[in-house]
C-alpha positions in Angstrom: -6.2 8.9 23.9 -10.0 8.7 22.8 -10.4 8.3 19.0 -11.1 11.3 17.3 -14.9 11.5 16.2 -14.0 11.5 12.5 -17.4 10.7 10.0 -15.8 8.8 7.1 -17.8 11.2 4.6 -16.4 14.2 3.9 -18.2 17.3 5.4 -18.0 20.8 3.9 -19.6 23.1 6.1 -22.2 21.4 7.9 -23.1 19.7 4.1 -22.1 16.1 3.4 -20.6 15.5 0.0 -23.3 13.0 -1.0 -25.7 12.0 -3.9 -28.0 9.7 -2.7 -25.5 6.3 -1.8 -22.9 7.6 -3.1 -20.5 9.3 -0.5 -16.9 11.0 -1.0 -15.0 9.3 1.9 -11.7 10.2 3.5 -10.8 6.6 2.7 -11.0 7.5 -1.2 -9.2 10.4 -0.8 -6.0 9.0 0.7 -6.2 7.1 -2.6 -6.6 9.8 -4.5 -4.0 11.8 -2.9 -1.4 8.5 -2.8 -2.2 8.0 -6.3 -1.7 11.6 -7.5 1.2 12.8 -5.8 2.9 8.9 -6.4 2.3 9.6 -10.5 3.6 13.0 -10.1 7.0 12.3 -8.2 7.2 9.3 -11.1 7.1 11.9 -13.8 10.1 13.7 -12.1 12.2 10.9 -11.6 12.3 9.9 -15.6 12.8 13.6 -16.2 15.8 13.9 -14.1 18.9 13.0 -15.7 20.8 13.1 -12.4 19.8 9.1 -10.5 19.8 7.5 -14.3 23.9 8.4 -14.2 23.5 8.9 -18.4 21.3 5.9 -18.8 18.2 6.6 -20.9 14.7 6.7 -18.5 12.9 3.6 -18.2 10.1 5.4 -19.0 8.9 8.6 -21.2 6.7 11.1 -19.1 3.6 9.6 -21.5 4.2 6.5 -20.4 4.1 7.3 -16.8 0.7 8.7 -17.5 -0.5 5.4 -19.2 0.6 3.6 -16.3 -1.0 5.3 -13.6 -4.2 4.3 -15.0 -3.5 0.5 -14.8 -1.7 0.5 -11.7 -4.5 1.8 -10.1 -7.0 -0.4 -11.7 -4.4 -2.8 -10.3 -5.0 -1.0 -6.7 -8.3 -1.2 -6.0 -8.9 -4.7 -8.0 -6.5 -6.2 -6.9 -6.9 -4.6 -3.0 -10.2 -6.1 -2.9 -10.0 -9.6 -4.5 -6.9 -10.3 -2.1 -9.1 -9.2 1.0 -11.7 -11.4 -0.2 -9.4 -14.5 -0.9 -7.3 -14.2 2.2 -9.2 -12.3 4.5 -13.5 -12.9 3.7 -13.3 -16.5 2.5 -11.0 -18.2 5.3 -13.6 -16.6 8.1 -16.8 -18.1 8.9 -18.3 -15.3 9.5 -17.4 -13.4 7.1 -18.0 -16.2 4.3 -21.7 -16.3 5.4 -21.8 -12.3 5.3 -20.9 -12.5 2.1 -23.1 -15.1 0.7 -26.2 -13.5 2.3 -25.1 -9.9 0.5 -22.4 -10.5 -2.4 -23.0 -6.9 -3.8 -20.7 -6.1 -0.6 -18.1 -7.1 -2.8 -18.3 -3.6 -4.5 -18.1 -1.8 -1.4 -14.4 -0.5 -1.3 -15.4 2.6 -0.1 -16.1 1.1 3.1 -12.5 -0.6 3.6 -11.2 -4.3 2.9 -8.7 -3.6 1.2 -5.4 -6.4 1.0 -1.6 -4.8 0.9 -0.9 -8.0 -0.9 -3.7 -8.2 -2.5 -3.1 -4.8 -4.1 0.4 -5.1 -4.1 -0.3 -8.4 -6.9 -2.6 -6.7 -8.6 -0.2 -4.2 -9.5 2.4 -6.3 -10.4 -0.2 -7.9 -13.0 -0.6 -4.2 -13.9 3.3 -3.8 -14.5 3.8 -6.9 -16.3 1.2 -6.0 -18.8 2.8 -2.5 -19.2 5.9 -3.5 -19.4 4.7 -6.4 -22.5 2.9 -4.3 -24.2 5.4 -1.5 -24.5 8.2 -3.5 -24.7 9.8 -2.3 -21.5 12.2 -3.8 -19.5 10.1 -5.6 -16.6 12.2 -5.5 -13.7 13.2 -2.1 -14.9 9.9 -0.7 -15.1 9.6 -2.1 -11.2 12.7 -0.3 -10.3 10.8 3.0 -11.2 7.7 2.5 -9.1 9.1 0.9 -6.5 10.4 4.2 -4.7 7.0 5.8 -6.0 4.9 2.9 -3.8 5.8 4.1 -0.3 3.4 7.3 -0.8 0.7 5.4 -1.7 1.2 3.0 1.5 1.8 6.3 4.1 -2.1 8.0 2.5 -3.7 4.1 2.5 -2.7 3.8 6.2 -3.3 6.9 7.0 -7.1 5.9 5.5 -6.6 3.0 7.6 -6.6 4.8 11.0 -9.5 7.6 9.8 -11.5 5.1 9.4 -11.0 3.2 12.4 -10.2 -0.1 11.1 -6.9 -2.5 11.4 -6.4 -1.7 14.9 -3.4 -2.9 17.1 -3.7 -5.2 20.1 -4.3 -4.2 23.2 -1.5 -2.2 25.1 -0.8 0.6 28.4 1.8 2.0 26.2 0.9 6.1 26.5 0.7 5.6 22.4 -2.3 3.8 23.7 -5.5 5.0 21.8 -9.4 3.7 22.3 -11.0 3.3 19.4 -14.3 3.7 20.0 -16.6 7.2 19.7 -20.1 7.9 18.7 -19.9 7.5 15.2 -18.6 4.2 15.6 -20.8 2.9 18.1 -23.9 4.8 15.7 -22.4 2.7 12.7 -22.0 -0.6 15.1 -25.1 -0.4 17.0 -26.8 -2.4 19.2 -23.1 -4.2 18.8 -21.3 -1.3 20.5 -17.6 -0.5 19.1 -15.8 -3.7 17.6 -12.5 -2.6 18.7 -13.8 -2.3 22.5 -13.1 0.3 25.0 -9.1 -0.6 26.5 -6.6 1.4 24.6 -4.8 0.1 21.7 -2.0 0.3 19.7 -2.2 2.6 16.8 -0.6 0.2 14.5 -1.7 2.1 11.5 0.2 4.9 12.2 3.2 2.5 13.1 2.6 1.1 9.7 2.3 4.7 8.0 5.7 5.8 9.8 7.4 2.4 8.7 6.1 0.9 5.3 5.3 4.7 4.2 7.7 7.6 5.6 11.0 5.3 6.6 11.0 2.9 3.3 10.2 6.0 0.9 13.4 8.3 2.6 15.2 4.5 2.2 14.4 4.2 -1.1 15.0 7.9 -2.1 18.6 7.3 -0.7 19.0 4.6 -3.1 18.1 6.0 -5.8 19.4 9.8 -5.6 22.6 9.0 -3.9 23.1 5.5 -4.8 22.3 5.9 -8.9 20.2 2.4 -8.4 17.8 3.1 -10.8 20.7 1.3 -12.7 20.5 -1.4 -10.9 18.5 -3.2 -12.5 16.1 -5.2 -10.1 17.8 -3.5 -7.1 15.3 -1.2 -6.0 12.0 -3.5 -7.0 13.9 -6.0 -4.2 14.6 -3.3 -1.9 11.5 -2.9 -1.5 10.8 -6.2 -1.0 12.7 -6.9 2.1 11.9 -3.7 3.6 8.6 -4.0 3.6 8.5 -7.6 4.6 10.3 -6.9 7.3 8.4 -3.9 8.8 5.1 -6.0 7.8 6.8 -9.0 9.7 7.4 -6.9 12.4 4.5 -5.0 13.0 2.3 -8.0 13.2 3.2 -8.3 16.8 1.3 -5.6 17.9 -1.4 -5.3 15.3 -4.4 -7.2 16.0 -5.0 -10.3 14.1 -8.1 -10.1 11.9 -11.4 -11.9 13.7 -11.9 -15.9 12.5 -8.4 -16.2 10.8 -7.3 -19.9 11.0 -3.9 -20.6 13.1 -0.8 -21.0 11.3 2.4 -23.0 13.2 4.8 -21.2 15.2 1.9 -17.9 15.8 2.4 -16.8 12.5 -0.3 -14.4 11.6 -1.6 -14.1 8.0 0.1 -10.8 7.3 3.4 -12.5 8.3 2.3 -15.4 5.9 2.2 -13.2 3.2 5.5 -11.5 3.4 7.4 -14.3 3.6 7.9 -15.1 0.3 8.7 -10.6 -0.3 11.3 -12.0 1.6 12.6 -14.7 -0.1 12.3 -13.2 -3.7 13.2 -9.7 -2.6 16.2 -11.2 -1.1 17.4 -13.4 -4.4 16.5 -9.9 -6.7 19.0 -8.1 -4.2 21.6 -11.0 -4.8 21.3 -10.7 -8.3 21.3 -7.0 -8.4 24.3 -6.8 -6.4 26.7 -8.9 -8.4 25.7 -8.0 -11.7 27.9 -4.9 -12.5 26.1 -1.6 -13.8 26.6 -1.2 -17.4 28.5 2.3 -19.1 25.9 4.3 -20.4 25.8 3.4 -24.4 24.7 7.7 -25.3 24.5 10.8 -23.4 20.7 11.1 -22.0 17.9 12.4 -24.1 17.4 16.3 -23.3 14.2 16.8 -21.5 11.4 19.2 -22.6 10.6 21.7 -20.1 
């Protein structure tokens, strides 16, 4: 399958939506959309008594709203300094890009954007929440963990619209060549980076795993399971879920250009998500033996 001929700005008509550099990309949109509808389903959860089993909400409705705005600071700060540090700075090539044109850093809209990376910076987002309100911290994790998964599915999704974070090579029918005019325009005289052999379209793979599969896993937990009493269970659920698929999925997504070689053919990304691993697997321990207290009052009524 060719790639479809996709321009990464946003067309209306035959009309670009630009002023002057400034473009509104597909890319930005799946973060729009992950952002919006993840802050929306958030809102339901702490108004629905039902998966808090008479326990009072982490969370007020308000609150939710104040978060949002730092997890997504989180998001795109964090996003970017992670693909700088692990990605930009361990490449040669990439380091000199950078020193000839360090405004580049700036450039989000364009891509280069770390999971882990992102996924710190909004744990520095949640621990600064969770301190200044005086909230529970691996409580307040347990209520956007499930929310995180719809964020993941639109970022991959952005992923594959723009053409980046392909998969190796493959004569799997999935196959897809990712190469077109608009990427050869953007990459000329260099022609398409990706090449022209089919490829696996690890970005959906990613999308279908880290995004569809681990939200209906967490949604399982949490509506049929009551472990948003768990307290820790669902931040380390997370975790190990997505370490795993991460893990996995490295074997057919193409390591990044100049990255050094780790022992064993360990790529970066499976560097990374070890130690989700490891700590999502002591959280789950934890969570798991520690029995769930009686609810202390009868839940708060909630305002229509």
């Amino acid at each position: 399958m060719i790639f479809p001929d996709i321009d990464p700005v946003v067309h209306i008509g035959p009309v670009a939506m630009q002023l002057g550099p400034l473009a509104l990309r597909w890319y930005a949109l799946a973060y729009v959309a992950g952002i919006v509808l993840g802050w929306q389903y958030a809102v339901r959860l702490v108004k629905s008594p039902t998966p808090w089993g008479g326990h009072k909400p982490t969370a007020t409705g308000e609150q939710v709203d104040d978060l949002v705005l730092w997890i997504t600071l989180g998001i795109i700060l964090g996003g970017r300094i992670g693909y700088i540090l692990f990605y930009m700075l361990v490449n040669p090539e990439q380091r000199m890009a950078l020193a000839a044109s360090p405004l580049d850093v700036f450039k989000v809209w364009e891509g280069g954007m770390s999971f882990h990376g992102g996924f710190l910076g909004v744990c520095a987002a949640v621990i600064y929440f969770a301190h200044r309100n005086r909230i529970d911290l691996l409580k307040l994790g347990d209520l956007v963990a499930p929310v995180a998964p719809i964020g993941l599915f639109f970022g991959r999704c952005a992923n594959f619209i723009n053409g980046e974070l392909w998969g190796r090579v493959t004569d799997s029918p999935l196959g897809v060549i990712f190469c077109n005019d608009t990427i050869r325009q953007a990459h000329y005289p260099y022609g398409c980076p990706a090449g022209e052999l089919p490829r696996h379209p690890s970005q959906l793979y990613e999308a279908a795993l880290e995004g569809v599969l681990l939200f209906a896993i967490l949604q399982v937990l949490v509506w049929r399971f009551k472990w948003l009493q768990r307290r820790g269970a669902l931040v380390a659920t997370f975790l190990i879920c997505y370490g795993l698929f991460r893990f996995a999925l490295e074997g057919v997504r193409n390591p990044d250009k100049g990255m050094p070689e780790f022992p064993l053919g360990l790529t970066m990304g499976m560097m990374l998500s070890l130690p989700m691993l490891l700590v999502g697997g002591w959280l789950l321990w934890k969570a798991l033996k520690t029995p769930v207290a009686p609810p202390s009052s009868a839940p708060e009524p909630v305002q229509p």
